[in-house]
C-alpha positions in Angstrom: -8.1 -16.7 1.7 -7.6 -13.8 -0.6 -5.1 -15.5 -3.0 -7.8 -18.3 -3.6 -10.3 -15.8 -3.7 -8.2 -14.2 -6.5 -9.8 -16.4 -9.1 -13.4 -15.4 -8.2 -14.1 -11.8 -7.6 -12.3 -11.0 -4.4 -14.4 -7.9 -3.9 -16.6 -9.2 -0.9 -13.7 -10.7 0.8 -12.3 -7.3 0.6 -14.9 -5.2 1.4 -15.0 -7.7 4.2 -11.7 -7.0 5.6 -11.8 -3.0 4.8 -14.9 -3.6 7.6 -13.5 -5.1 10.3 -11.6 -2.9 11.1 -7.8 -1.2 11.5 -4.7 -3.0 10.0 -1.3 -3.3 11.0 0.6 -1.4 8.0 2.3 -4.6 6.4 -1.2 -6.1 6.3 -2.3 -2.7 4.5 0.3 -3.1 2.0 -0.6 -6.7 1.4 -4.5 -5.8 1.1 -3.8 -2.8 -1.0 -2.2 -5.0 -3.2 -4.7 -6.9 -3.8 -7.3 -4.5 -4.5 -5.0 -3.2 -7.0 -4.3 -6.0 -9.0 -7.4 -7.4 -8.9 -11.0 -6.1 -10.4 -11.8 -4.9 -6.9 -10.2 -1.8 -8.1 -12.6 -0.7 -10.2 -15.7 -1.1 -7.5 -16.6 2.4 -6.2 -16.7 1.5 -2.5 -13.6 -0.5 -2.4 -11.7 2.6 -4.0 -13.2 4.8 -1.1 -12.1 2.1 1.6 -8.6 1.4 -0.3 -7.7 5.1 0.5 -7.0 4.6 4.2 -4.3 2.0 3.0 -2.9 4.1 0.8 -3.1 7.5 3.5 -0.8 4.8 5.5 1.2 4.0 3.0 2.3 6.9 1.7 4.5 8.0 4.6 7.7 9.0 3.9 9.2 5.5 5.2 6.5 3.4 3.0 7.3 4.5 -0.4 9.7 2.1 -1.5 6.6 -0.5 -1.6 3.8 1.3 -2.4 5.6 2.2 -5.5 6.2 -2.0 -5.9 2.5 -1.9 -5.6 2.0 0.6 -8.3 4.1 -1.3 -10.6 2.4 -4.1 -10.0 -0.9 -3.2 -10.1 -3.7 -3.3 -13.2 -4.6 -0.4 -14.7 -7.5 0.4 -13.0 -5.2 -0.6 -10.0 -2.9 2.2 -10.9 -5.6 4.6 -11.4 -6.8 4.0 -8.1 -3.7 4.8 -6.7 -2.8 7.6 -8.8 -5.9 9.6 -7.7 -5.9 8.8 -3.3 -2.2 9.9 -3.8 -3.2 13.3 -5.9 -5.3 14.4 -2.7 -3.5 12.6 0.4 0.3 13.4 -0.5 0.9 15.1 -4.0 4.7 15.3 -3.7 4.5 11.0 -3.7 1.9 11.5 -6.8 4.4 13.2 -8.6 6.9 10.9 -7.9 4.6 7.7 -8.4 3.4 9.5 -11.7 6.7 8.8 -13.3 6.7 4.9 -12.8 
């Protein structure tokens, strides 16, 4: 639903998701992902709500592919990222910095 969503703004759908509740951590990655390369990154709320995917994300174990999602993501994407990581884990923000 979220890929054909993708050509409309996929922000409700999202915010949507964010609301029902806790996600296994694949489905995080594949929801952050979204929000990050689409203009639901730049939404205020969504940004808020992306941060508990990212807080699971950034384990130790999950790097590998958030940083996939980083390079993959828009630029307000990125920024997104760059800021939940500067606050939830800033040894990965250092580290995602430099992609």
């Amino acid at each position: 639903m979220l890929k054909a969503e993708m050509r409309e703004s996929a922000t409700a759908v999202l915010k949507m998701s964010y609301l029902t509740g806790a996600v296994p951590v694949e489905v995080a990655f594949s929801r952050l992902q979204a929000v990050t390369s689409s203009s639901a990154a730049a939404d205020e709320e969504i940004r808020l709500l992306a941060q508990s995917d990212i807080r699971s994300a950034s384990r130790a174990r999950f790097e590998a592919p958030l940083i996939a999602v980083y390079v993959q993501a828009s630029p307000e994407g990125k920024s997104l990222l760059l800021e939940a990581t500067q606050t939830i884990n800033p040894t990965f923000h250092a580290l995602l910095k430099s992609y």
